[in-house]
C-alpha positions in Angstrom: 0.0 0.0 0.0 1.4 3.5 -1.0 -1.1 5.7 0.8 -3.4 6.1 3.2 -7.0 5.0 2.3 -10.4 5.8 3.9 -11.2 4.8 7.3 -13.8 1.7 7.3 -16.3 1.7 9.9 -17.2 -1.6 11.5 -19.8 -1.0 14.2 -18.7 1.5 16.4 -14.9 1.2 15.8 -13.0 3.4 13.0 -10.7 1.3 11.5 -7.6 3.2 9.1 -4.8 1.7 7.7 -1.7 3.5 7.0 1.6 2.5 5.4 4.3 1.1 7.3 7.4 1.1 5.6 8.3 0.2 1.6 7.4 -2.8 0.7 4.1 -3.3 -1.4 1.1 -4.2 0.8 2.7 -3.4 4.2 0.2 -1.5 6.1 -0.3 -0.2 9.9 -3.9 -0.7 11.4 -5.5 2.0 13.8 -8.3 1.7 16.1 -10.5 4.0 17.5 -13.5 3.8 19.7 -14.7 6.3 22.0 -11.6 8.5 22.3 -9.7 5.3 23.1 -7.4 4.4 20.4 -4.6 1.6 19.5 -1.9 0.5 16.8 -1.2 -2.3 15.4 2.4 -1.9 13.0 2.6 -5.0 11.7 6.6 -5.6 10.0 7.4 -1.8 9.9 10.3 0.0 8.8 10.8 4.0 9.8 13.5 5.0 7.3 14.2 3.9 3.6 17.3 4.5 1.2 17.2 7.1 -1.4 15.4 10.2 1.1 12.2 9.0 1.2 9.8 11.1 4.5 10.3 8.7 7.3 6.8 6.4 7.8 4.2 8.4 9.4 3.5 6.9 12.9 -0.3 7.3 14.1 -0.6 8.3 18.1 -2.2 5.6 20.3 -3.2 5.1 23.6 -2.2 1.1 22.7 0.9 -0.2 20.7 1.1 -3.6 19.7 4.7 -3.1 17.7 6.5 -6.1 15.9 10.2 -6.4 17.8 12.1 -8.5 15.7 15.2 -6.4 16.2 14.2 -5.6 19.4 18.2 -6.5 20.6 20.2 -3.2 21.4 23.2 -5.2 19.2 20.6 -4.3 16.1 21.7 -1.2 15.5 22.2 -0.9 11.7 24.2 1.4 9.1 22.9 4.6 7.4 20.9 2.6 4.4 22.1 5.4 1.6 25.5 4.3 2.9 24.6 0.6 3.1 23.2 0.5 -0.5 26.5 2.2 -2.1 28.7 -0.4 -0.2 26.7 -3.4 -2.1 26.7 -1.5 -5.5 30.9 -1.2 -4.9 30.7 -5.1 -3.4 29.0 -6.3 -6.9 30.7 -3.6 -9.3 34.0 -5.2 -7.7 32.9 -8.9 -8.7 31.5 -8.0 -11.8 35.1 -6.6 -12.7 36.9 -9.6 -12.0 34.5 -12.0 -13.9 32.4 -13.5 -10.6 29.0 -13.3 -10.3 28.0 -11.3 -7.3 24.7 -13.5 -5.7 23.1 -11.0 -3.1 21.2 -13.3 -0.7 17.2 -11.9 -0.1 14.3 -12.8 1.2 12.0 -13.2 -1.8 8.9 -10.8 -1.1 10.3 -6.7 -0.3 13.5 -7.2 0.4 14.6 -8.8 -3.5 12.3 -5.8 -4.7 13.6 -3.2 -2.6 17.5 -4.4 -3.3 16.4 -3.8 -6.8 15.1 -0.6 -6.8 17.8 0.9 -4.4 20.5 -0.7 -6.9 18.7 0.5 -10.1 20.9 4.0 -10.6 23.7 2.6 -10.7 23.1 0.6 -13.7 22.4 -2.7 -12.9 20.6 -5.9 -14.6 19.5 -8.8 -12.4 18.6 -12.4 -12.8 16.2 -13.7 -10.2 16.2 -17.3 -8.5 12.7 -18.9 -9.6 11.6 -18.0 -5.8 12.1 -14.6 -6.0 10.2 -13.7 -9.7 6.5 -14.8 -8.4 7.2 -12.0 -6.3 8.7 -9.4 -8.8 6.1 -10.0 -11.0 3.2 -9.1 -8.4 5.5 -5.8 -8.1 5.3 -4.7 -12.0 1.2 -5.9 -11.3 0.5 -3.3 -8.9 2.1 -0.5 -10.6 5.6 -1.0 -9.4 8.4 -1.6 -12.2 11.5 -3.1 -11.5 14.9 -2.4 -13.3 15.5 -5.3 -16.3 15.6 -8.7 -14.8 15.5 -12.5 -15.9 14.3 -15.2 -14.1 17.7 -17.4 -13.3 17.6 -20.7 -15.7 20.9 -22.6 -15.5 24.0 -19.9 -16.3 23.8 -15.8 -16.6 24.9 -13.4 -18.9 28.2 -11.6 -17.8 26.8 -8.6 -16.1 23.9 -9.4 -14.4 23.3 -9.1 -10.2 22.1 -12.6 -9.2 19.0 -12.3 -6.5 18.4 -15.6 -4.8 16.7 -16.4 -1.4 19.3 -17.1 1.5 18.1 -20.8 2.3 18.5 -23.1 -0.5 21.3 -22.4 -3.4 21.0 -25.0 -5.8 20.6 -22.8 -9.0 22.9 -20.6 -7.3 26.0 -23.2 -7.2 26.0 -24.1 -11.0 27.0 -20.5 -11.7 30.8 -21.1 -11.1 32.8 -18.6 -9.9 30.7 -16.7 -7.7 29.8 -14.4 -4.6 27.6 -14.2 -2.1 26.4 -11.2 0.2 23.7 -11.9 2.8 21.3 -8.5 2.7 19.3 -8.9 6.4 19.0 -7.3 9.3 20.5 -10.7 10.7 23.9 -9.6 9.6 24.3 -7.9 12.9 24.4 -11.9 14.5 27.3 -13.6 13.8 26.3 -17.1 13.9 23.2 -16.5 11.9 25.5 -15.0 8.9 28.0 -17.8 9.5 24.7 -20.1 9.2 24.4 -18.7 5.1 27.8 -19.0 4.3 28.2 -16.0 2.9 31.3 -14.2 1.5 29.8 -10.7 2.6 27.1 -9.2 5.1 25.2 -6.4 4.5 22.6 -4.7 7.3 20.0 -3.6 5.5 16.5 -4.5 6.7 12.8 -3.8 5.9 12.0 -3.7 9.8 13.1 -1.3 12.4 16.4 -1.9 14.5 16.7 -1.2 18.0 16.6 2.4 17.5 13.8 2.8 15.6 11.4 0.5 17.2 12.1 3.0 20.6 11.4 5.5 18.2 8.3 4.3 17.1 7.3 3.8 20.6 8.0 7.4 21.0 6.6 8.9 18.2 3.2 6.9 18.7 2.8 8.6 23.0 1.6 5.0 24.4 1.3 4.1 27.6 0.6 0.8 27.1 3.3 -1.4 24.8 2.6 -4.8 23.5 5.6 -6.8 21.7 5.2 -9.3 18.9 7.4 -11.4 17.2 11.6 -11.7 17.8 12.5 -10.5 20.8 9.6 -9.4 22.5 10.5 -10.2 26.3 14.2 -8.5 25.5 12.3 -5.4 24.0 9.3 -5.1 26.4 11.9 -5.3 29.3 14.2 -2.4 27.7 10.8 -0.6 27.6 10.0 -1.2 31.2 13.6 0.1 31.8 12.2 3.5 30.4 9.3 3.9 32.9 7.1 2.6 30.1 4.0 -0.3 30.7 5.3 -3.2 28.2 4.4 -6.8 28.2 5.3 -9.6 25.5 2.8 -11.5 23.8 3.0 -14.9 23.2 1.8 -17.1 20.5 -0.5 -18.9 23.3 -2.1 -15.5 24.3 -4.8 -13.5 23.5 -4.9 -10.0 23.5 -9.0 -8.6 24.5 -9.6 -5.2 23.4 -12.5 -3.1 24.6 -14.0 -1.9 21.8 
């Protein structure tokens, strides 16, 4: 979703969704009922590459925020900066005849990767798990710079974009390099897990930062944490004189509305 839309009325309850962050679809839900109001962000991401407004963070009385970085070690890199370091990481590979094979999650972060790398010049071949996904992007309106679905070897001079788990297409390309693009980059052991040559830290969700951020920007006394490392970021919360609790996959939240 690119914009806000109308609010939808179910019942008594306004309902409004607003975007939260760049990928296609991503979208934060706001309640209100009876000058009570609360937030759901879903995966959210404050700050993109290329000086795009920061996401626009609704005020709530109630935040339920996603905390997947939600580790103070989760602190990543300027993204302008980030992106420029894996056009110089494949323009270097490209140079001496290898392959550079950026390692991406299949839906947003292959797209994103794409779009970020687009001015400086690059063609892409995708892994057959990735293109499903490009192709919903030029569907809603959304081109992508030239790309071919990977089938066997590439042309000299294309980016490879395959997912991180699972490299079969990937090792018949011969001499070739790969850079993990995740968030996850910031954890050792789950970059050594990949295998990859390079790590880059660019993410489609918050880091540790931004999530306090968003908890700031939105004035809630009340935090809920899903997803990653909710106990580690509720309790950093607490630390703050804020009212945060984890939820876990076995609990329910009730909301009186």
């Amino acid at each position: 979703m690119l914009g806000y839309r109308e609010p939808m009325r179910r019942g008594q309850a306004t309902v409004t969704l607003h975007p939260a962050g760049h990928m296609l679809g991503s979208a934060q839900l706001h309640f209100e009922h009876e000058g009570t109001s609360l937030l759901y962000t879903g995966d959210l991401k404050l700050r993109q590459a290329g000086g795009e407004p920061p996401t626009f963070i609704p005020k709530a009385d109630v935040l339920i925020v996603e905390s997947t970085y939600g580790r103070p070690h989760f602190r990543f890199g300027d993204p302008d900066s980030t992106i420029e370091s894996i056009a110089m990481w494949c323009r270097r590979a490209l140079d001496s005849r290898v392959t550079p094979v950026l390692l991406c999650h299949a839906l947003g972060k292959t797209e994103e990767v794409m779009l970020a790398l687009a001015p400086y010049g690059f063609s892409f071949a995708l892994e057959k798990r990735c293109a499903p996904c490009a192709r919903e992007y030029a569907t809603a309106g959304r081109p992508l710079p030239d790309w071919v679905e990977l089938d066997g070897e590439v042309e000299s001079g294309r980016v490879v974009i395959a997912p991180p788990a699972g490299k079969d297409e990937v090792r018949r390309l011969g001499r070739y390099r790969t850079a993990l693009i995740s968030g996850w980059a910031k954890d050792a052991e789950f970059a050594r897990m990949f295998g990859a040559d390079a790590t880059f830290d660019l993410s489609d969700h918050c880091d540790f930062d931004e999530l306090m951020e968003v908890v700031e920007m939105s004035g809630a006394d009340q935090v809920y944490t899903v997803h990653g490392y909710t106990a580690d970021f509720a309790r950093h919360l607490r630390k703050k004189g804020i009212r945060a609790s984890a939820l876990e996959a076995t609990e329910q939240l009730a909301l009186a509305l």
